[in-house]
N, CA, C and O of each residue as an XYZ file, in Angstrom:
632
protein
N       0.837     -1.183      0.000
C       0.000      0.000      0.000
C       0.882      1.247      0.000
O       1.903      1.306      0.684
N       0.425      2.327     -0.852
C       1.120      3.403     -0.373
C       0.494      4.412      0.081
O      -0.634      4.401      0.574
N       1.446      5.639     -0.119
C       0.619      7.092      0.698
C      -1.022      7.480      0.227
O      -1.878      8.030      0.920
N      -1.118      7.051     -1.022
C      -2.733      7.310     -1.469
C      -4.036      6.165     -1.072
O      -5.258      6.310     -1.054
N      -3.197      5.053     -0.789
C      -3.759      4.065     -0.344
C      -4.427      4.357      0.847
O      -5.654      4.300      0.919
N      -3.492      4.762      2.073
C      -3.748      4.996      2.987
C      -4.606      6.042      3.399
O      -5.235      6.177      4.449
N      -4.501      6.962      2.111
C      -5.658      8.487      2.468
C      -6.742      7.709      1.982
O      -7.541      7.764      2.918
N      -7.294      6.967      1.025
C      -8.014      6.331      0.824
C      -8.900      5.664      1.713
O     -10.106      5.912      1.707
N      -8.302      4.707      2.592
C      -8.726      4.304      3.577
C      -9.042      4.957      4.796
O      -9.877      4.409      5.515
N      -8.543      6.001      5.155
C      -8.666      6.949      5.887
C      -9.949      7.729      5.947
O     -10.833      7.746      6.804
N      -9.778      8.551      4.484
C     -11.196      8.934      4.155
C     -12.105      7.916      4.509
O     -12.574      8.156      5.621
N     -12.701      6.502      3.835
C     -13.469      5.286      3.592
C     -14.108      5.172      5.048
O     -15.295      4.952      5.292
N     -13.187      5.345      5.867
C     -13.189      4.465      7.304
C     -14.276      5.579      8.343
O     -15.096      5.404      9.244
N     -13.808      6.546      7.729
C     -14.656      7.892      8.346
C     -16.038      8.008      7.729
O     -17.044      8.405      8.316
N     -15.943      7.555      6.297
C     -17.425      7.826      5.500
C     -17.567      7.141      4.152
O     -17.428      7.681      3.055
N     -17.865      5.871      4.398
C     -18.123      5.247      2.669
C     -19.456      5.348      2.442
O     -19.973      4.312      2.024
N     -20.120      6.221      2.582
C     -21.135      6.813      1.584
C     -20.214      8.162      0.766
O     -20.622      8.846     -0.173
N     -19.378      8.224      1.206
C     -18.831      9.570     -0.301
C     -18.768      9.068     -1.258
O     -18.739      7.848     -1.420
N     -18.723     10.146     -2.337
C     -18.991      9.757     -3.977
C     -17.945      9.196     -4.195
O     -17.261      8.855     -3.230
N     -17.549      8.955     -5.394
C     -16.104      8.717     -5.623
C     -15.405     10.081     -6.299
O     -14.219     10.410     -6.265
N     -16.433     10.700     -6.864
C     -15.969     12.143     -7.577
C     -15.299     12.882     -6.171
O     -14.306     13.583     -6.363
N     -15.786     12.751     -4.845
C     -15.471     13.611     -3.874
C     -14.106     12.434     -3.538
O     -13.057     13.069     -3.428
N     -13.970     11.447     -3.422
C     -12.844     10.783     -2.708
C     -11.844     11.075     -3.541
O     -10.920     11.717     -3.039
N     -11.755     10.769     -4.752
C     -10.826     11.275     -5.645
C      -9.990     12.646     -5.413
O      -8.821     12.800     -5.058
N     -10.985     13.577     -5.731
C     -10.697     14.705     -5.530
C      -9.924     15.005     -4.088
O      -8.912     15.696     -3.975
N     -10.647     14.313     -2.983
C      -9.578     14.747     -1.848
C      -8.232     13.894     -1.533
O      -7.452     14.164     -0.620
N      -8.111     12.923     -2.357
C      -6.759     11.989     -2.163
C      -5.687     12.062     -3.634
O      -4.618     11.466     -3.768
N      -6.499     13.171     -4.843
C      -5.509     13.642     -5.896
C      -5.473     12.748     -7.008
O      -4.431     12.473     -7.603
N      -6.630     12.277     -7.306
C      -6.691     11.135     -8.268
C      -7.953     11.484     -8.965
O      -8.846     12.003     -8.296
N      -8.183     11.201    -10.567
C      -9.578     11.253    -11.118
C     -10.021     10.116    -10.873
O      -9.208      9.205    -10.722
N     -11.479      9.847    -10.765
C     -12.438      8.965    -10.326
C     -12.205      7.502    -10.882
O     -12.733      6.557    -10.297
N     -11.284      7.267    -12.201
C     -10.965      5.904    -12.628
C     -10.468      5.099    -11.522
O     -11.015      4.316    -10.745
N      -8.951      5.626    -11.711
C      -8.190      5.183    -10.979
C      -8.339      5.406     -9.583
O      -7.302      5.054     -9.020
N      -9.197      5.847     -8.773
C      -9.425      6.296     -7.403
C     -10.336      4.787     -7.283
O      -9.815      4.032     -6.462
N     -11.204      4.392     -7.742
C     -12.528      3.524     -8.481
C     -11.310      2.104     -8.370
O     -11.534      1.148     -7.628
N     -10.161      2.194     -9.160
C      -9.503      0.966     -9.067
C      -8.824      0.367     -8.509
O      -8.604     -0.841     -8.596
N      -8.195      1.468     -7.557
C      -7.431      0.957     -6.427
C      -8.359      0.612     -5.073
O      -8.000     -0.158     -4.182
N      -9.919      1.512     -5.116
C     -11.199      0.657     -3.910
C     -10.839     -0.339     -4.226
O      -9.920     -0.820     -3.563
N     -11.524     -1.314     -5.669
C     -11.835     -2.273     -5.753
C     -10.532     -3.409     -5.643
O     -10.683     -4.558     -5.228
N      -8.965     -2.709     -6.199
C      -7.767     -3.790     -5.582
C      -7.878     -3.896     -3.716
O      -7.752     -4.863     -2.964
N      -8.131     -2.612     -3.479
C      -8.026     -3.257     -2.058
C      -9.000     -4.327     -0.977
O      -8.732     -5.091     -0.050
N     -10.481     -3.802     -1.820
C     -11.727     -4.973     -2.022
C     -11.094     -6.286     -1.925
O     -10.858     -7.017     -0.962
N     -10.825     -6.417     -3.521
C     -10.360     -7.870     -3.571
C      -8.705     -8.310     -2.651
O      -8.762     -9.372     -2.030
N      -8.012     -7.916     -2.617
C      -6.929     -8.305     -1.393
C      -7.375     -8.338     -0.059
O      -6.639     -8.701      0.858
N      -8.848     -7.883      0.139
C      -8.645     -8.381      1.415
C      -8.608     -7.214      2.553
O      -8.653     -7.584      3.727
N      -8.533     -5.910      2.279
C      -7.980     -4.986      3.002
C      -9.177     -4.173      3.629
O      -9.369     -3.657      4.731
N     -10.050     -4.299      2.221
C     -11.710     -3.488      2.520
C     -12.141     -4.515      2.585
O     -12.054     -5.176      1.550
N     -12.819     -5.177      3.802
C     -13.437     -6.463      4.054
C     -15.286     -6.066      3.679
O     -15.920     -6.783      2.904
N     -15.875     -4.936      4.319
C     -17.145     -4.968      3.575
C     -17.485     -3.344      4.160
O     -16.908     -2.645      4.994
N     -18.453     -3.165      3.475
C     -19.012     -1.208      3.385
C     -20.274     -1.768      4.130
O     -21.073     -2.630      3.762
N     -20.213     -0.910      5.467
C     -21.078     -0.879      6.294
C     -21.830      0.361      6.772
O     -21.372      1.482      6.991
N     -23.494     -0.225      6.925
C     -23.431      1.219      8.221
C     -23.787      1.254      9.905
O     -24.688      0.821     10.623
N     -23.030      1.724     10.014
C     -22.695      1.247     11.959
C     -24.180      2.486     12.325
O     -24.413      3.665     12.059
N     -24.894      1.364     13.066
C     -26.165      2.144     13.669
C     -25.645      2.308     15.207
O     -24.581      1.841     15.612
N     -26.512      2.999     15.944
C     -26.512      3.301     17.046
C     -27.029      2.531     18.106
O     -28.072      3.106     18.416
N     -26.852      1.372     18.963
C     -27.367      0.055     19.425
C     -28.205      0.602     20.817
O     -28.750     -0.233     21.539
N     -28.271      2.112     21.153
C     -29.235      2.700     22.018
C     -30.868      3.091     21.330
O     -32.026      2.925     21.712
N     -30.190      3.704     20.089
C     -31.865      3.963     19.355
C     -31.899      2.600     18.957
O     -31.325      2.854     17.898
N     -32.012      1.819     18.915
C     -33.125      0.562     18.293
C     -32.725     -0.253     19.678
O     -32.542     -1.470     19.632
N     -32.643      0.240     20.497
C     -33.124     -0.516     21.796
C     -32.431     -1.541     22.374
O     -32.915     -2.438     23.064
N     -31.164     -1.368     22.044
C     -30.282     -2.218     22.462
C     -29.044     -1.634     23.293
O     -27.920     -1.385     22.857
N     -29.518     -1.480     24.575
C     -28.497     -0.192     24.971
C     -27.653     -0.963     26.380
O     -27.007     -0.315     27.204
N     -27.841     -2.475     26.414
C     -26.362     -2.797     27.450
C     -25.891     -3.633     26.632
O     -26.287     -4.603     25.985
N     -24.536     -2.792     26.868
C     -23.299     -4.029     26.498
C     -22.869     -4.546     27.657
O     -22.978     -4.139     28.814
N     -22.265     -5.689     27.101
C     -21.549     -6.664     28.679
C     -20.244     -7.101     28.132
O     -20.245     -7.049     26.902
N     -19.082     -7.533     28.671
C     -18.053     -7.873     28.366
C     -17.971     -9.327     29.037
O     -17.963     -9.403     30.266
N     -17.907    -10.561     28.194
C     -18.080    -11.136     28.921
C     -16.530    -12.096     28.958
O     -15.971    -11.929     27.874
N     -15.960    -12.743     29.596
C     -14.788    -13.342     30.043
C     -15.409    -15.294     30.426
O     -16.421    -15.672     31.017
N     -14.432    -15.998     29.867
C     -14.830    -16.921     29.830
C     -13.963    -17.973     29.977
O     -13.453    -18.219     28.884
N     -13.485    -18.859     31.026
C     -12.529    -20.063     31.100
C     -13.188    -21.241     31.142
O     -14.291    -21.442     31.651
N     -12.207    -22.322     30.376
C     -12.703    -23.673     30.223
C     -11.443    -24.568     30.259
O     -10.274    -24.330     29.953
N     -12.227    -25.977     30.861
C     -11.164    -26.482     31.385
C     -10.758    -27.448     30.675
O     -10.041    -28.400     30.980
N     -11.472    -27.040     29.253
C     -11.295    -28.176     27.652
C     -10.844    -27.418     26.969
O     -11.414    -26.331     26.878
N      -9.572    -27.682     26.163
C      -9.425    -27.038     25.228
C      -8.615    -27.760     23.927
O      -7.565    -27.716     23.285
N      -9.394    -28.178     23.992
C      -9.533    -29.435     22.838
C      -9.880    -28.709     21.120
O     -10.657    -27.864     20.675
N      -9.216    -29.264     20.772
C      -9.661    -28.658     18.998
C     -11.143    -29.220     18.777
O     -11.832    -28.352     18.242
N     -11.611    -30.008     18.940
C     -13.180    -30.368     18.860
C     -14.150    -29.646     19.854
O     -15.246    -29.234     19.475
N     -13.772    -29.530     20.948
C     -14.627    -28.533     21.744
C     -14.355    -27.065     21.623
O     -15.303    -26.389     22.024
N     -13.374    -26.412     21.203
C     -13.078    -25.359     20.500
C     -14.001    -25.119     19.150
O     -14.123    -23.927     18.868
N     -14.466    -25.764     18.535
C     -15.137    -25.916     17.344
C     -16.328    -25.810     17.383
O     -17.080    -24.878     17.098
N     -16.495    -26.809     17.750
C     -18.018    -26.876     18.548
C     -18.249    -25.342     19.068
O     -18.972    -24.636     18.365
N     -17.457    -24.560     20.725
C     -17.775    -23.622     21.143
C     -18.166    -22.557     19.835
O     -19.279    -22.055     19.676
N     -16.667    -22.289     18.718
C     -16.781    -21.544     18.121
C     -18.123    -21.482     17.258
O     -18.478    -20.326     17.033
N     -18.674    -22.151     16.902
C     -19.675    -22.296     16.041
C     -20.841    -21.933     16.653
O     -21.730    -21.191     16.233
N     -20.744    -22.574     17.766
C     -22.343    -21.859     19.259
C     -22.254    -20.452     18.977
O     -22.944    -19.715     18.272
N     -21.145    -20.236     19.761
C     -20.974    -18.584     20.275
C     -21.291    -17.779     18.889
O     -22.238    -16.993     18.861
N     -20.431    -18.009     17.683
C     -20.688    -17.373     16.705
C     -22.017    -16.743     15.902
O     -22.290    -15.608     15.510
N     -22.951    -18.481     15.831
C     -24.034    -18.216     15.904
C     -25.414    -17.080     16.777
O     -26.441    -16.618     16.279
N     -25.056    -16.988     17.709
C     -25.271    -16.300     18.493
C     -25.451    -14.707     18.156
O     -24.423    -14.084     17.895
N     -26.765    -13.984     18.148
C     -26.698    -12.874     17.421
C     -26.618    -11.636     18.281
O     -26.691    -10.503     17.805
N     -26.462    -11.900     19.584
C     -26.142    -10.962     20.939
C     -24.783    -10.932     20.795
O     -24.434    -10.068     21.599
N     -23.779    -11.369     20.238
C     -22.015    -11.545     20.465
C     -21.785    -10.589     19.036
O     -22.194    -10.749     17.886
N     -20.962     -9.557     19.651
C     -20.708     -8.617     18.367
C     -19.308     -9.132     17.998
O     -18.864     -9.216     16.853
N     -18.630     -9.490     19.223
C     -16.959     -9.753     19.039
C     -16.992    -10.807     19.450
O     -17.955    -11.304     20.034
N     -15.539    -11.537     19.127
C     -15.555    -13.170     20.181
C     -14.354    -12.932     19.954
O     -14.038    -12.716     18.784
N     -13.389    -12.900     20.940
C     -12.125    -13.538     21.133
C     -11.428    -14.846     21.726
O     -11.926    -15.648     22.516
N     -10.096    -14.870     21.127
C      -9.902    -16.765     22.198
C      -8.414    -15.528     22.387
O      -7.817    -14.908     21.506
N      -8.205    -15.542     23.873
C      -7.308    -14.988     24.306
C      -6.082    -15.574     24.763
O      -6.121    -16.804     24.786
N      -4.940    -15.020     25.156
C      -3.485    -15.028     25.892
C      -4.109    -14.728     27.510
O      -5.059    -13.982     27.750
N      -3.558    -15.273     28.222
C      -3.592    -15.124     30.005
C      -4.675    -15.487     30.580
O      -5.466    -16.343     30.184
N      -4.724    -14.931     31.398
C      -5.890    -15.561     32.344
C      -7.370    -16.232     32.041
O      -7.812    -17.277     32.518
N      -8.040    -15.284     31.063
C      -9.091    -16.255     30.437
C      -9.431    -16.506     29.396
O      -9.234    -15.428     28.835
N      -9.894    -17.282     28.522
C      -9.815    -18.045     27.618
C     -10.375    -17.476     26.603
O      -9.706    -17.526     25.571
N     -11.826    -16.714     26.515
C     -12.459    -16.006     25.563
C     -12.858    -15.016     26.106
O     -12.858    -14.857     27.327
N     -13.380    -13.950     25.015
C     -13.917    -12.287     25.383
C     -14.931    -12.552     24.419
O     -14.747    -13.094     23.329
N     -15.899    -12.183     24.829
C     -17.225    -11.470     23.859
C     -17.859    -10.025     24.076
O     -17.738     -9.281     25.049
N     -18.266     -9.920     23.397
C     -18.585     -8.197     23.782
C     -19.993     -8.804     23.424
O     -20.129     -9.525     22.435
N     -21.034     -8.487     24.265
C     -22.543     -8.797     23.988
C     -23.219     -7.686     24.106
O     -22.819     -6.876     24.942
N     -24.381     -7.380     23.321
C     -25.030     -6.544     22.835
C     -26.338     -6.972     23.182
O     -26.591     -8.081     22.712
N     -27.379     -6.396     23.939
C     -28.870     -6.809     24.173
C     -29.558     -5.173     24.793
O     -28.964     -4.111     24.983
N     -30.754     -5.467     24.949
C     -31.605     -4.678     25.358
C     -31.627     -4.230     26.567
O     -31.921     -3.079     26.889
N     -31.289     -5.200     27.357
C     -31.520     -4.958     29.393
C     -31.300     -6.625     29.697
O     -31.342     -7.701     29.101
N     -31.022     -6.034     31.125
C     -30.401     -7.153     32.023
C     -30.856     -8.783     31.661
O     -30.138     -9.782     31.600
N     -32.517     -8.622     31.422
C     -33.444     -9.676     31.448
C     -33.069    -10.302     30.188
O     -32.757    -11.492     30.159
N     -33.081     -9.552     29.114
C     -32.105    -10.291     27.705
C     -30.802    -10.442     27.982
O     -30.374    -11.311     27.222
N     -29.751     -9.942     28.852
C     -29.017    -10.615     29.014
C     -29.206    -12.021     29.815
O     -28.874    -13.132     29.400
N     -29.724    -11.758     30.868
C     -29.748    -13.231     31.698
C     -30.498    -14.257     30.541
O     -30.448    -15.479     30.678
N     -31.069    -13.727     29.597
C     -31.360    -15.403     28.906
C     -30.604    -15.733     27.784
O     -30.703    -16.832     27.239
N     -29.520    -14.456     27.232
C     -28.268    -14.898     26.391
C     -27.415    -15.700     27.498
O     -26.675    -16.583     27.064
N     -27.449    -15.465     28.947
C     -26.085    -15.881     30.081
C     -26.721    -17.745     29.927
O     -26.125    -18.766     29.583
N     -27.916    -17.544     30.291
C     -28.455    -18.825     30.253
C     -28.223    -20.209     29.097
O     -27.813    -21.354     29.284
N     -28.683    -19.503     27.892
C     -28.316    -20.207     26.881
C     -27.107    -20.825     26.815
O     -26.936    -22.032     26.647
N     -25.978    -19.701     26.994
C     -24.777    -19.766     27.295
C     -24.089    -20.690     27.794
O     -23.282    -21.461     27.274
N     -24.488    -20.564     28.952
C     -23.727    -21.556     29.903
C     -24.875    -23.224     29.644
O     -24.351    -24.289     29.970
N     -25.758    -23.239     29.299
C     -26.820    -24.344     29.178
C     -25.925    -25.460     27.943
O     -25.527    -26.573     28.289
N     -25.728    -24.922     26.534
C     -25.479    -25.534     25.995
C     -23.516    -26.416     26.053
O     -23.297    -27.599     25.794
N     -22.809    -25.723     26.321
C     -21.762    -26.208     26.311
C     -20.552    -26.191     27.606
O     -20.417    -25.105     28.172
N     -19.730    -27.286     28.055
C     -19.583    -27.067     29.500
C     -18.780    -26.049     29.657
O     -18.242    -25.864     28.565
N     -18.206    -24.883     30.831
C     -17.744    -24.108     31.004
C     -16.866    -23.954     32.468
O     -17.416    -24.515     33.417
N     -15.734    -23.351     32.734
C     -15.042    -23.665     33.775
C     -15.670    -22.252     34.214
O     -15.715    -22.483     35.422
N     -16.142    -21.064     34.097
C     -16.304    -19.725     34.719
C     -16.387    -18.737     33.698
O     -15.547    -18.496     32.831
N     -17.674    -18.098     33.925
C     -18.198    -16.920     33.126
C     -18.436    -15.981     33.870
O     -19.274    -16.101     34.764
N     -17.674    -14.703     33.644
C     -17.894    -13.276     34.541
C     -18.656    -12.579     33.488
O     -18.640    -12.805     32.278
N     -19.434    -11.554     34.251
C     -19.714    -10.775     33.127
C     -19.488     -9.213     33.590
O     -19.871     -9.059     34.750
N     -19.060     -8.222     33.098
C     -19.077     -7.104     33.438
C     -19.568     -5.961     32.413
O     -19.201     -5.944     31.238
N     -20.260     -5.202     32.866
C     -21.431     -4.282     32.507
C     -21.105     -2.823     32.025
O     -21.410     -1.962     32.849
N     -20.567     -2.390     30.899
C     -20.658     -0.957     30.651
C     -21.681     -0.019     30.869
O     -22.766      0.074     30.297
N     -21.093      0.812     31.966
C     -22.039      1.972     32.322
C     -22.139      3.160     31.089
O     -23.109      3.814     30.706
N     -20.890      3.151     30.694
C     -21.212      4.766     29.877
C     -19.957      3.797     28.540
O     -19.041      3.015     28.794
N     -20.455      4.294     27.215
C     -19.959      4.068     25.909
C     -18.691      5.576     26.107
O     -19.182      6.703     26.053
N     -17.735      5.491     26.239
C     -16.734      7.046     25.942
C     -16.040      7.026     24.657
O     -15.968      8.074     24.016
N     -15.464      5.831     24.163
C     -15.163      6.173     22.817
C     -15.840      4.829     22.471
O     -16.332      3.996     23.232
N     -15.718      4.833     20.860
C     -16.064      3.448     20.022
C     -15.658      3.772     18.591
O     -16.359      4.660     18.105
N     -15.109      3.493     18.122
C     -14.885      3.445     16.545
C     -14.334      2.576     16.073
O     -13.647      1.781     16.714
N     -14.564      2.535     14.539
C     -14.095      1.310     13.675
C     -13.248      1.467     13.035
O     -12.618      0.551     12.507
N     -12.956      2.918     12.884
C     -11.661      3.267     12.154
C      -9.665      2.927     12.865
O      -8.963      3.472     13.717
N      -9.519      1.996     12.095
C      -7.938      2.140     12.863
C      -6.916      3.155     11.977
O      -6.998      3.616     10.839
N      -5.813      3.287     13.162
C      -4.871      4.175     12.694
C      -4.094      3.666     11.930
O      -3.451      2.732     12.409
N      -3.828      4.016     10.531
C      -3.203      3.338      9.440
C      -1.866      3.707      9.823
O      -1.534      4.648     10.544
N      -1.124      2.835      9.243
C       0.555      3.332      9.488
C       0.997      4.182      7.989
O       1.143      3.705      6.863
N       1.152      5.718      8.495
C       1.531      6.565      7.234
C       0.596      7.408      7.218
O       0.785      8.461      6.608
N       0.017      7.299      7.526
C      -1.622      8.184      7.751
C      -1.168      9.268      8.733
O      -0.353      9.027      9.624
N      -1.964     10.992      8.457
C      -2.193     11.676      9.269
C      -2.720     11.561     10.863
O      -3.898     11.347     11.152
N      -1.673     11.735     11.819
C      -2.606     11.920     13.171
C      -3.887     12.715     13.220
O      -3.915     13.852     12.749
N      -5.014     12.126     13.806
C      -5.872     12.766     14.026
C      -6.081     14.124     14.748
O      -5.375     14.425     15.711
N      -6.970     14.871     14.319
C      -6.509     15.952     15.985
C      -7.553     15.851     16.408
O      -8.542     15.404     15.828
N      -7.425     16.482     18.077
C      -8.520     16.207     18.996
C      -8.919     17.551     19.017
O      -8.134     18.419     18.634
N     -10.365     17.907     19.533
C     -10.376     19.412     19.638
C     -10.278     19.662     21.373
O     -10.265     20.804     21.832
């Protein structure tokens, strides 16, 4: 990737509803070639998919939980198995299999406590588990999807 690549993505990450006449124009390229390097980075792999990130308080989904998870199997078949549960699962925005102390992270997404306790339920019902914590975000302070490209302008804060 190079320096236009990266303004590219930069721009994208902040707003892929812009035209391409406007992306062009602000990264120094006419709309062809601005148009052909989206779609190389599309296909490599780099632009995985054009989304639009809603707000999970207006449509009524306003606790997240972090949830932490050890097991005392960790078997490539019960790994599989888990992965495929959890994945399925349409309350789990993230799933991690972690380094140190516990084994997976999910970030869960629901309405209130009562939808959580019957995602916790499900949870722990279907597959065995050594210990599930869950801890509760009070206040959202940052969240974004944009990462800091390497070569890319620092952001400024106001």
């Amino acid at each position: 990737m190079d320096a236009v690549d990266i303004k590219i993505l930069t721009i994208l990450q902040a707003d892929t509803a812009i035209s391409i006449a406007e992306l062009a124009q602000r990264v120094g390229l006419s709309q062809t070639p601005c148009w052909k390097r989206i779609q190389r980075l599309e296909a490599q792999g780099v632009i995985e998919k054009r989304v639009a990130l809603v707000n999970p308080e207006k449509i009524g989904l306003g606790l997240t939980v972090f949830v932490s998870i050890e097991t005392a199997d960790h078997s490539g078949h019960w790994l599989q198995r888990f992965a495929e549960f959890v994945s399925a699962m349409p309350e789990v925005m993230e799933f991690y299999r972690m380094a140190g102390d516990v084994d997976y992270m999910l970030r869960v997404v629901v309405a209130d406590m009562a939808a959580y306790d019957l995602f916790y339920k499900r949870l722990i019902e279907t597959i065995p588990l050594k210990n599930v914590t869950s801890r509760f975000a009070m206040q959202r302070v940052k969240s974004t999807t944009a990462y800091a490209l390497p070569g890319a302008a620092p952001a400024l804060t106001a």
